[in-house]
PDB file of N, CA, C and O in Angstrom:
ATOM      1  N   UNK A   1     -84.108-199.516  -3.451  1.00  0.00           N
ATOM      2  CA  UNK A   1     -84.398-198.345  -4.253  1.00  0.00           C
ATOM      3  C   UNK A   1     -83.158-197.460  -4.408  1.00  0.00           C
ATOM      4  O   UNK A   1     -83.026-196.888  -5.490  1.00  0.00           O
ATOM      5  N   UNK A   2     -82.144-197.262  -3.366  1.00  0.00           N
ATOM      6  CA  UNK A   2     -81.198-196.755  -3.384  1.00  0.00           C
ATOM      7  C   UNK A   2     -79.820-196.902  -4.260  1.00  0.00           C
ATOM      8  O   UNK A   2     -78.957-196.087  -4.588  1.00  0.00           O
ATOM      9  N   UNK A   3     -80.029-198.533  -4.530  1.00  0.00           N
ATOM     10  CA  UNK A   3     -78.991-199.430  -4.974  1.00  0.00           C
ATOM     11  C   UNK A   3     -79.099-199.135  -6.496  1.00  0.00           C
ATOM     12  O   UNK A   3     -78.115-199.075  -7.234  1.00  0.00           O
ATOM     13  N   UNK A   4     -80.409-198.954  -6.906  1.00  0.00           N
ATOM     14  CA  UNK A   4     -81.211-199.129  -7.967  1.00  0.00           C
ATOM     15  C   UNK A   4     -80.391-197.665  -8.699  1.00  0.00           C
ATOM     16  O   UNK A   4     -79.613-197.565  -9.648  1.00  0.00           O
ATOM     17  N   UNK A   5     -81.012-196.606  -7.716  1.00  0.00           N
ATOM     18  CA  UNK A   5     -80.693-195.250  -8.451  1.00  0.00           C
ATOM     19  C   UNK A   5     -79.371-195.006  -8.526  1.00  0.00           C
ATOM     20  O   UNK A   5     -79.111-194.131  -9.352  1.00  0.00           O
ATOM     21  N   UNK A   6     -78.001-195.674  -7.700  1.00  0.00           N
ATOM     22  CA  UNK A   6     -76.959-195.948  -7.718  1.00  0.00           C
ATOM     23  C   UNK A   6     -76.625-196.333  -8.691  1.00  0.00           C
ATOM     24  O   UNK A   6     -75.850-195.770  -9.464  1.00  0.00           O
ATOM     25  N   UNK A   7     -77.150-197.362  -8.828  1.00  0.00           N
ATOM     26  CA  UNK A   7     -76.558-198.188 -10.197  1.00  0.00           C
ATOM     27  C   UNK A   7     -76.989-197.250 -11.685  1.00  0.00           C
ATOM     28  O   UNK A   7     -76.274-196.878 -12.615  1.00  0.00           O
ATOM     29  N   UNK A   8     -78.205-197.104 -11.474  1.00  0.00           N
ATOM     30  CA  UNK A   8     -78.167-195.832 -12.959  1.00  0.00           C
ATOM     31  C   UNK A   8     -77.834-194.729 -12.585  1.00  0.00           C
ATOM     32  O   UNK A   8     -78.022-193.996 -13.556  1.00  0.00           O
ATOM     33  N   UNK A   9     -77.421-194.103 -11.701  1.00  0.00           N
ATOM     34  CA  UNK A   9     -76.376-192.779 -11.438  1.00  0.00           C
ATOM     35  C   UNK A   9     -75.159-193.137 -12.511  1.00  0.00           C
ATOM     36  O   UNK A   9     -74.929-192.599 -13.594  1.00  0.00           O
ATOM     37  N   UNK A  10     -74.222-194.587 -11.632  1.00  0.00           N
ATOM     38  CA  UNK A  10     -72.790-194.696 -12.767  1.00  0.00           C
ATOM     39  C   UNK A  10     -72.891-194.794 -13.963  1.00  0.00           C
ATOM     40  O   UNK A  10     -72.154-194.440 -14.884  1.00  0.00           O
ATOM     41  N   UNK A  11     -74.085-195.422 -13.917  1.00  0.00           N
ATOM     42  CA  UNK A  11     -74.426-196.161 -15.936  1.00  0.00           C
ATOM     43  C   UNK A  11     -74.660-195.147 -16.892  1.00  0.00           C
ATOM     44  O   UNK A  11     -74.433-195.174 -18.102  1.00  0.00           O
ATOM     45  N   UNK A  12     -75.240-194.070 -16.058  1.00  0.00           N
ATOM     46  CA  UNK A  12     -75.382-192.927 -17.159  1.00  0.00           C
ATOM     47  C   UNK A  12     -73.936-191.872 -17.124  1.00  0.00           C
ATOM     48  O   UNK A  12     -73.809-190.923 -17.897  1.00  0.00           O
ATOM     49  N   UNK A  13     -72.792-192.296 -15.957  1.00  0.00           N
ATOM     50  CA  UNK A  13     -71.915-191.457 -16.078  1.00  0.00           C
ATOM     51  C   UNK A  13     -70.870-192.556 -16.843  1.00  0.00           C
ATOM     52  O   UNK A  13     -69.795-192.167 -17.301  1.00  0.00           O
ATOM     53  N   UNK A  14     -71.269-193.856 -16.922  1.00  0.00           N
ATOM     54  CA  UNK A  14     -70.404-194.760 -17.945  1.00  0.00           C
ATOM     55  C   UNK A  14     -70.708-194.584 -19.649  1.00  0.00           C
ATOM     56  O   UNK A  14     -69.878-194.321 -20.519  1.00  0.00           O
ATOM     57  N   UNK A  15     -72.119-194.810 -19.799  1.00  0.00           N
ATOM     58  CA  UNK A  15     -72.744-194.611 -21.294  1.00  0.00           C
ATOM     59  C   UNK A  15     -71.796-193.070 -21.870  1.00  0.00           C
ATOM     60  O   UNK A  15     -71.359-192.977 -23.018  1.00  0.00           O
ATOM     61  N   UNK A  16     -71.669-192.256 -21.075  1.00  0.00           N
ATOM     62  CA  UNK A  16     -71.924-190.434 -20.910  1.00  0.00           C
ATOM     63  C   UNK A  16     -70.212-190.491 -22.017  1.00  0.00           C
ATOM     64  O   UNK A  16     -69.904-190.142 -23.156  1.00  0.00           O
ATOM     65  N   UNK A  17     -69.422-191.215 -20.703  1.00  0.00           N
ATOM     66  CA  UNK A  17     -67.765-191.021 -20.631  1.00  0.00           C
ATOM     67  C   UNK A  17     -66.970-191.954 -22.071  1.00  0.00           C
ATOM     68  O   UNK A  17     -66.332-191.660 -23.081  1.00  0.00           O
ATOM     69  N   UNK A  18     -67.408-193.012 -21.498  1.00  0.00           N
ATOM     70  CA  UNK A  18     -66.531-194.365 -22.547  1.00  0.00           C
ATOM     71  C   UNK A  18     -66.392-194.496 -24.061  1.00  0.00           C
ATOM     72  O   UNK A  18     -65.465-194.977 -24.714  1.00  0.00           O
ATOM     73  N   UNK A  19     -67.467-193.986 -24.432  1.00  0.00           N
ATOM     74  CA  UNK A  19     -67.724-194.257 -26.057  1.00  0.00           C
ATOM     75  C   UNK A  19     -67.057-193.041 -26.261  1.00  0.00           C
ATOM     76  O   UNK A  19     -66.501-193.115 -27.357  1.00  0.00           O
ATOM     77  N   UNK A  20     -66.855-192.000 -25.751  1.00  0.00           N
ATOM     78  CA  UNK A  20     -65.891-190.705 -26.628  1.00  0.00           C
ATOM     79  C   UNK A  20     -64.731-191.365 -25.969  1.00  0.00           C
ATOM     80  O   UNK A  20     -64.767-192.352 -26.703  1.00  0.00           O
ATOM     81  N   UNK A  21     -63.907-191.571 -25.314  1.00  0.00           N
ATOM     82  CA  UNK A  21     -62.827-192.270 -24.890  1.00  0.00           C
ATOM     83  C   UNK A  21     -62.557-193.001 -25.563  1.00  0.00           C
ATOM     84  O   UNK A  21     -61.496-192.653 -26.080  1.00  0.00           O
ATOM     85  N   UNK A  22     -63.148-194.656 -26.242  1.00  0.00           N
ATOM     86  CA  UNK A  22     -63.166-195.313 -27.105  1.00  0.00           C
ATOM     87  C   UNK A  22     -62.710-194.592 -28.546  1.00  0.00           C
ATOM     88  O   UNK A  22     -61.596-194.428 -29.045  1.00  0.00           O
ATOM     89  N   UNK A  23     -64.076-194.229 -29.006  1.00  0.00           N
ATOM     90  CA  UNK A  23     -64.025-193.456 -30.174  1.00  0.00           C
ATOM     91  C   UNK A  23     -62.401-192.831 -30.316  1.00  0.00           C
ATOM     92  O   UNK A  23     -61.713-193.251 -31.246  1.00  0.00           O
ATOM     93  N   UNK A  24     -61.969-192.059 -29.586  1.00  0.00           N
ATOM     94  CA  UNK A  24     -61.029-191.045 -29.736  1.00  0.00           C
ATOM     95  C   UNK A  24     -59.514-192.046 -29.219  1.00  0.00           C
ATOM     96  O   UNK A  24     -58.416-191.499 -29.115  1.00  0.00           O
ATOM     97  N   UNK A  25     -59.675-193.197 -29.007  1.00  0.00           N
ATOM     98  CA  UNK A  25     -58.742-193.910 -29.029  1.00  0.00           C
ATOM     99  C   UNK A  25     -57.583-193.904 -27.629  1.00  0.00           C
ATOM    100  O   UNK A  25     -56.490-194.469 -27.682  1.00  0.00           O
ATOM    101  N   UNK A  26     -58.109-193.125 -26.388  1.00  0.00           N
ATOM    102  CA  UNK A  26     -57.589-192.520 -25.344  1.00  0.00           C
ATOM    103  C   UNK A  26     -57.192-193.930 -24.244  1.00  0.00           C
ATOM    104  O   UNK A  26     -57.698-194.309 -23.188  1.00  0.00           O
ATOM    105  N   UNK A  27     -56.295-194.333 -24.901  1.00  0.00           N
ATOM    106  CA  UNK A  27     -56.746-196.006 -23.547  1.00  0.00           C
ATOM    107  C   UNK A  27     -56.186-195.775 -22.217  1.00  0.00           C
ATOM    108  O   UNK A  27     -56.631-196.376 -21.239  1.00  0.00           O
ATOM    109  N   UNK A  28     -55.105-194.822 -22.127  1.00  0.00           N
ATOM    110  CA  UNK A  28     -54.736-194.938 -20.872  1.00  0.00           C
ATOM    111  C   UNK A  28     -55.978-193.961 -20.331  1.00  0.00           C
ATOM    112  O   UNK A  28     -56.771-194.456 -19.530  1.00  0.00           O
ATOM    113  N   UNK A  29     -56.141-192.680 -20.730  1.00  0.00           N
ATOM    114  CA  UNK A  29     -57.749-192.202 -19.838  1.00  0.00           C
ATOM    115  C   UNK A  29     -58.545-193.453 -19.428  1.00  0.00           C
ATOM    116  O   UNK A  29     -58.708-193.872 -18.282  1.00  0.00           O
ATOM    117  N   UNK A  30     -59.015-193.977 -20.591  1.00  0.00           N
ATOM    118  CA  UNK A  30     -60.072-195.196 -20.563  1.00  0.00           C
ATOM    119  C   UNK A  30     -59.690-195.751 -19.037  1.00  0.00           C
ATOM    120  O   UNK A  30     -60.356-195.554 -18.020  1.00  0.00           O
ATOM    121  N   UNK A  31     -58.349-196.555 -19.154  1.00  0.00           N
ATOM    122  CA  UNK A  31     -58.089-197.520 -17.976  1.00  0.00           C
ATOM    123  C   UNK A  31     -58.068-196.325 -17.025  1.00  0.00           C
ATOM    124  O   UNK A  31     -59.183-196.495 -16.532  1.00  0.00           O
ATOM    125  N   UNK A  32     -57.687-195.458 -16.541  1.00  0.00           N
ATOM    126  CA  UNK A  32     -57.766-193.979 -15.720  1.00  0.00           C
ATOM    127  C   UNK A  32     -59.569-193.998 -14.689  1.00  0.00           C
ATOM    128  O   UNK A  32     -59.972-194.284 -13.561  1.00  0.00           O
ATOM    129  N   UNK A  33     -60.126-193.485 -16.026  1.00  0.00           N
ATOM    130  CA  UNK A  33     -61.440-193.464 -15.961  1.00  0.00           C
ATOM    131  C   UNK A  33     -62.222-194.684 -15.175  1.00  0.00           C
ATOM    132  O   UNK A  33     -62.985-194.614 -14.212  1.00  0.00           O
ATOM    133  N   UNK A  34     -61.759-195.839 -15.932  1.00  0.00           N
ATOM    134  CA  UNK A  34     -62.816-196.983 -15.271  1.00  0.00           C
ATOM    135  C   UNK A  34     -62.172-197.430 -14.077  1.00  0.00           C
ATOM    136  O   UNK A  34     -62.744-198.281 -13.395  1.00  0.00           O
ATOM    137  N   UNK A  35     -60.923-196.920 -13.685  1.00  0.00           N
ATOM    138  CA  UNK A  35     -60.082-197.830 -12.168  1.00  0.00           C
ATOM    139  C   UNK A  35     -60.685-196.688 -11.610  1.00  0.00           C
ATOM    140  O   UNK A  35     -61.275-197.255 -10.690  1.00  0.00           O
ATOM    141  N   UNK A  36     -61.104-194.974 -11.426  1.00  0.00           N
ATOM    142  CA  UNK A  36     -61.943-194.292 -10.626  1.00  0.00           C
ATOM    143  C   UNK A  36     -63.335-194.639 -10.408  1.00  0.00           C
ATOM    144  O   UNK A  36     -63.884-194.898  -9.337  1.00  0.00           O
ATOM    145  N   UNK A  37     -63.855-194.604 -11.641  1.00  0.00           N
ATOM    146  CA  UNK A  37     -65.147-195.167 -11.261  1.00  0.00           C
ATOM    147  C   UNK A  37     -65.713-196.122 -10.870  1.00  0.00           C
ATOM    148  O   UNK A  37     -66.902-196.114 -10.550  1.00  0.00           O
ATOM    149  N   UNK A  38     -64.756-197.394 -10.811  1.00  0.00           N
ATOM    150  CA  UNK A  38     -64.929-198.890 -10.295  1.00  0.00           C
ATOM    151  C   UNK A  38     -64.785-198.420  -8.670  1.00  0.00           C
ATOM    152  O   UNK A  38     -65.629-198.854  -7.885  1.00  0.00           O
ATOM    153  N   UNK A  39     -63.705-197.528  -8.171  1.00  0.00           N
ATOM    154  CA  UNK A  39     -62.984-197.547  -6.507  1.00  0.00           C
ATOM    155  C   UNK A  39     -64.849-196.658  -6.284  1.00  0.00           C
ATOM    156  O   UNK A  39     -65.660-197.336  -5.653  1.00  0.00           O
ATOM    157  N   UNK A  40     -65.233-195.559  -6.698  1.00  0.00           N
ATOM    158  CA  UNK A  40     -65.845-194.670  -6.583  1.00  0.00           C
ATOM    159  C   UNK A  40     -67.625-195.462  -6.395  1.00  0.00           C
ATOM    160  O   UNK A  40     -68.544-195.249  -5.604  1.00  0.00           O
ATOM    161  N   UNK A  41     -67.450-196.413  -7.562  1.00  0.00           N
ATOM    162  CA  UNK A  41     -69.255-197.051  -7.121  1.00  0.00           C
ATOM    163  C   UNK A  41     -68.922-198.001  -6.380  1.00  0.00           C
ATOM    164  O   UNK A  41     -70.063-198.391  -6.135  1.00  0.00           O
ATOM    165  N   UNK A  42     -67.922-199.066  -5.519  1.00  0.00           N
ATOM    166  CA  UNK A  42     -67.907-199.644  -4.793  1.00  0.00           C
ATOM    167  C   UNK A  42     -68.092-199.069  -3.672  1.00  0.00           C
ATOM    168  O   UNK A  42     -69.024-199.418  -2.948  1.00  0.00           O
ATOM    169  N   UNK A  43     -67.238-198.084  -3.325  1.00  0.00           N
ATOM    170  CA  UNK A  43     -67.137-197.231  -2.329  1.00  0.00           C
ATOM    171  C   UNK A  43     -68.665-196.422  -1.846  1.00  0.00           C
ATOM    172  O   UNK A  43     -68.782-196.055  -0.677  1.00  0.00           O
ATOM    173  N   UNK A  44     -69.495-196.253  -2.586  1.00  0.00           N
ATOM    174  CA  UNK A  44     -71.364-196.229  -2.922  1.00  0.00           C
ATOM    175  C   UNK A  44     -71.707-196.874  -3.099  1.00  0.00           C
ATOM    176  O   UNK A  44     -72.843-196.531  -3.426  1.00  0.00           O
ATOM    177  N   UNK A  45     -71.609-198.153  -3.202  1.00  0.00           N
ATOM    178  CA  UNK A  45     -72.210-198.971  -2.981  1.00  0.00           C
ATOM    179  C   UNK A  45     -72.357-199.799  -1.676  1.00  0.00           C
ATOM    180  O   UNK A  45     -73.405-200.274  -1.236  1.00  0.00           O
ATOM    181  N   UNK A  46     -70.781-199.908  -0.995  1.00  0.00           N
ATOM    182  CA  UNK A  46     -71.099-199.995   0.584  1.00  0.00           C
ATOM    183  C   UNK A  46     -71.909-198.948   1.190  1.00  0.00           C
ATOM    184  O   UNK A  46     -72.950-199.248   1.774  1.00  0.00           O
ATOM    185  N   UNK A  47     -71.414-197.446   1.074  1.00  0.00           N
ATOM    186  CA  UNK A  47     -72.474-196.528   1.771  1.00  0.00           C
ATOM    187  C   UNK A  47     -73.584-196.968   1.707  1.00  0.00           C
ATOM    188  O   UNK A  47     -74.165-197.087   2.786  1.00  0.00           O
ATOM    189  N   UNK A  48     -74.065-197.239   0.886  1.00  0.00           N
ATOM    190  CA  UNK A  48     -75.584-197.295   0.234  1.00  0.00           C
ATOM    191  C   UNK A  48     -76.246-198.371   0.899  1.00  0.00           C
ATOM    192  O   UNK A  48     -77.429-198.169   1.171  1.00  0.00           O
ATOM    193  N   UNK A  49     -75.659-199.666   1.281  1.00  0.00           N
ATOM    194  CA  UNK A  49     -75.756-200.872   2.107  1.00  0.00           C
ATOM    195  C   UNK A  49     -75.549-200.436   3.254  1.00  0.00           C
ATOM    196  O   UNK A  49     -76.114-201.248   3.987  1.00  0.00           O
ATOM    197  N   UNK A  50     -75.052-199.594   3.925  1.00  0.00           N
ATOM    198  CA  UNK A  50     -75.096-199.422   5.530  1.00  0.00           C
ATOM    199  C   UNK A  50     -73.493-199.916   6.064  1.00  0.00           C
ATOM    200  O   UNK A  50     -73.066-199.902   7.219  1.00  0.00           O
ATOM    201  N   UNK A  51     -72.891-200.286   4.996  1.00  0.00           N
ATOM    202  CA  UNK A  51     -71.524-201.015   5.345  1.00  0.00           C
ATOM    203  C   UNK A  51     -70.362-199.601   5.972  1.00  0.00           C
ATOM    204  O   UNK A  51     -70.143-198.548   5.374  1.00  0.00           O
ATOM    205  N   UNK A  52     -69.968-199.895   6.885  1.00  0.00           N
ATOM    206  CA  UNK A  52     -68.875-198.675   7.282  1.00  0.00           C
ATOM    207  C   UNK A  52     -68.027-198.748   6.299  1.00  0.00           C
ATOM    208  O   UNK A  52     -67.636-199.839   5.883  1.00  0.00           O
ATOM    209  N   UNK A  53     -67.701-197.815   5.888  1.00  0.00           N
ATOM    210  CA  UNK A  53     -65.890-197.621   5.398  1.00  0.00           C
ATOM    211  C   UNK A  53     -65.086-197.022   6.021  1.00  0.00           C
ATOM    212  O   UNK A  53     -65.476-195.996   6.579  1.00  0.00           O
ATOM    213  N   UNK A  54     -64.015-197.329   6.128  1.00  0.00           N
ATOM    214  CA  UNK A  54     -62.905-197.222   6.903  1.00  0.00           C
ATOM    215  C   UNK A  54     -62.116-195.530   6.550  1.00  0.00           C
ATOM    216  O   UNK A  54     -61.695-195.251   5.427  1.00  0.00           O
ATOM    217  N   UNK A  55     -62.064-194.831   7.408  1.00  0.00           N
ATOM    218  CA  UNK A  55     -61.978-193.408   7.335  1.00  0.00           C
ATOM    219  C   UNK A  55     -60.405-193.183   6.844  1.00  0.00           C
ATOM    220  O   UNK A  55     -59.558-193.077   7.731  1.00  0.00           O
ATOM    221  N   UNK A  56     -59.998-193.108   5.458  1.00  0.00           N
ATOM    222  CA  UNK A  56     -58.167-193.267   4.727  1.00  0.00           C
ATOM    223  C   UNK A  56     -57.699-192.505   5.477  1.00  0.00           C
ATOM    224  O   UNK A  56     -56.489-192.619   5.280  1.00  0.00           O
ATOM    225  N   UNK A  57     -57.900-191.521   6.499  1.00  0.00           N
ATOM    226  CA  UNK A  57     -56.822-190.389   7.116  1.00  0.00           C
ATOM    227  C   UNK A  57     -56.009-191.066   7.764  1.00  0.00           C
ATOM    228  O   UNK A  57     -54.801-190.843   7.691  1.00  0.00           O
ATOM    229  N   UNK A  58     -56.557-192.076   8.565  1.00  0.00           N
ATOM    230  CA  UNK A  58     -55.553-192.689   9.540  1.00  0.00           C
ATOM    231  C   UNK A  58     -54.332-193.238   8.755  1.00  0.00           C
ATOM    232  O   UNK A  58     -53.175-192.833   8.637  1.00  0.00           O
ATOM    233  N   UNK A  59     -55.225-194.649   8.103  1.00  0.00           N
ATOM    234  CA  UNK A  59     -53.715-194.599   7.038  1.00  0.00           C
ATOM    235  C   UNK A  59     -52.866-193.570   6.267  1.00  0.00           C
ATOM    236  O   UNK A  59     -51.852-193.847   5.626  1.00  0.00           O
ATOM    237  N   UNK A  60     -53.394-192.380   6.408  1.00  0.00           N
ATOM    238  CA  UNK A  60     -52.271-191.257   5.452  1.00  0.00           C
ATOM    239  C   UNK A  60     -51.595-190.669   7.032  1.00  0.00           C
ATOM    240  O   UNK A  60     -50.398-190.439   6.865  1.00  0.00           O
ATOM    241  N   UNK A  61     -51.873-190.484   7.942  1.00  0.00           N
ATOM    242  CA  UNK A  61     -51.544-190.263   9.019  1.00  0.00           C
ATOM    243  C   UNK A  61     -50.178-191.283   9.214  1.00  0.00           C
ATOM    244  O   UNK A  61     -49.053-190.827   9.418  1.00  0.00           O
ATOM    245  N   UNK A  62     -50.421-192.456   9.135  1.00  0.00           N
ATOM    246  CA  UNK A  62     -49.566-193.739   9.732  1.00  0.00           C
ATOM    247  C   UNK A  62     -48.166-193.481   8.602  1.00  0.00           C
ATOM    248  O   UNK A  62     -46.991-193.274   8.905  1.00  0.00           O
ATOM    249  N   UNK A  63     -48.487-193.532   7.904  1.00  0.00           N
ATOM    250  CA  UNK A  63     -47.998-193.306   6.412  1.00  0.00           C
ATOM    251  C   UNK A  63     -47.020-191.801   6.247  1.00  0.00           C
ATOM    252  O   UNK A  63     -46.190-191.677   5.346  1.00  0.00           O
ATOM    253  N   UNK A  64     -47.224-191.013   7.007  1.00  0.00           N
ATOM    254  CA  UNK A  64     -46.549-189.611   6.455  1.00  0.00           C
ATOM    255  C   UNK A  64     -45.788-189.249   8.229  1.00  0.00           C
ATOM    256  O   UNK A  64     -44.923-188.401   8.448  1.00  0.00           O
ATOM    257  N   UNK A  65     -46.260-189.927   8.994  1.00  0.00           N
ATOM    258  CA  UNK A  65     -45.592-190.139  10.408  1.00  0.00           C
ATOM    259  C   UNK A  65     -44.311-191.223  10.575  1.00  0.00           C
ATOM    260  O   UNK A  65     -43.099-191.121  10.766  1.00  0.00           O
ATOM    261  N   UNK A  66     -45.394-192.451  10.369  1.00  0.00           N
ATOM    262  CA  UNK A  66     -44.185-193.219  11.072  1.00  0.00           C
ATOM    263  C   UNK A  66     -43.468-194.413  10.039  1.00  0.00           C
ATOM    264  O   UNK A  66     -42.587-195.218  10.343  1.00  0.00           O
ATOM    265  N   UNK A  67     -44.096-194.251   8.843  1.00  0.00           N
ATOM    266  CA  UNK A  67     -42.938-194.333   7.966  1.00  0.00           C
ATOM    267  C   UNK A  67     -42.434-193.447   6.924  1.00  0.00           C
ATOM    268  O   UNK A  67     -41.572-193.994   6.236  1.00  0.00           O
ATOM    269  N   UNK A  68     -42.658-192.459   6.655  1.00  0.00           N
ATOM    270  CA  UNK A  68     -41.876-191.234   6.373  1.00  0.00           C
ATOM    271  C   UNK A  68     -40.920-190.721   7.280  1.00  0.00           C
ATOM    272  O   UNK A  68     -39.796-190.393   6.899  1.00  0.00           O
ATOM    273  N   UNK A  69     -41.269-190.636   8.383  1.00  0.00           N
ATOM    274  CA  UNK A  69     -40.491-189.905   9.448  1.00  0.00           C
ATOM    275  C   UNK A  69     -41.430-188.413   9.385  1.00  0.00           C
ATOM    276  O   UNK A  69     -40.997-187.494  10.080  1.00  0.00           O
ATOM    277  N   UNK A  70     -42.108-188.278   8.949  1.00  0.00           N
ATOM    278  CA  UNK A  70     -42.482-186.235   8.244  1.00  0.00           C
ATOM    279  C   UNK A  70     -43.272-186.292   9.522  1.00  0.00           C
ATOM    280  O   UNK A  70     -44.022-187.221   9.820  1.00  0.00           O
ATOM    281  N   UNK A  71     -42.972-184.890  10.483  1.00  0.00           N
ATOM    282  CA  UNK A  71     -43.707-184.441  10.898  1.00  0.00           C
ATOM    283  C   UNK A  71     -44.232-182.706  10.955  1.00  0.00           C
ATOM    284  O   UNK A  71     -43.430-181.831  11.283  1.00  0.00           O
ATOM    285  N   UNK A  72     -45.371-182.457  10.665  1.00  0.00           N
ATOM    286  CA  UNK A  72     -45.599-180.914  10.527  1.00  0.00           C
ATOM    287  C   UNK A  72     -46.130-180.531  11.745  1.00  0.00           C
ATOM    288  O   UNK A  72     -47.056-181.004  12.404  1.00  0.00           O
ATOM    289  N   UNK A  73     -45.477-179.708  11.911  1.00  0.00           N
ATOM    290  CA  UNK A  73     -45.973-179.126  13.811  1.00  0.00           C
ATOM    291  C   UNK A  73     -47.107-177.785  12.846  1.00  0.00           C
ATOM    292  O   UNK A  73     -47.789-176.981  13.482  1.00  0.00           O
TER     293      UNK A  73
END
C-alpha cells in the first residue's frame, strides 16, 4: 500500500513537471529534473521497503577530512 501511494506520489510530481519542461524546450532542466527525481524515488523506495540507507555524512566527513585535508575546529 505504501509502494503503491509512492509510486503515484512521483507520477503526479512527473505528469505535474515534464510536459512544461518538454513543451518549453528546457533539456538540460529536463535531464536536471529526472536525475533528482530518479536518486529521490529510489531513495523512497528503499525507505518504503524497510531497506537501510546508508547515512551520506560519513562520506562527506571522509571526504572534507582526509582527503581534502579541511579541518574546522
Amino acid at each position: 500500500m505504501n509502494i503503491l501511494l509512492l509510486v503515484i506520489v512521483f507520477l503526479g510530481v512527473v505528469l505535474f513537471e515534464i510536459p512544461n519542461l518538454i513543451q518549453k524546450k528546457y533539456w538540460r532542466e529536463l535531464i536536471t529534473v529526472t536525475f533528482f527525481l530518479s536518486i529521490g524515488f529510489v531513495l523512497s523506495l528503499l525507505l518504503t521497503m524497510g531497506i537501510e540507507v546508508p547515512n551520506p555524512s560519513k562520506a562527506l566527513v571522509y571526504i572534507f577530512k582526509d582527503v581534502l585535508h579541511l579541518s574546522y575546529h
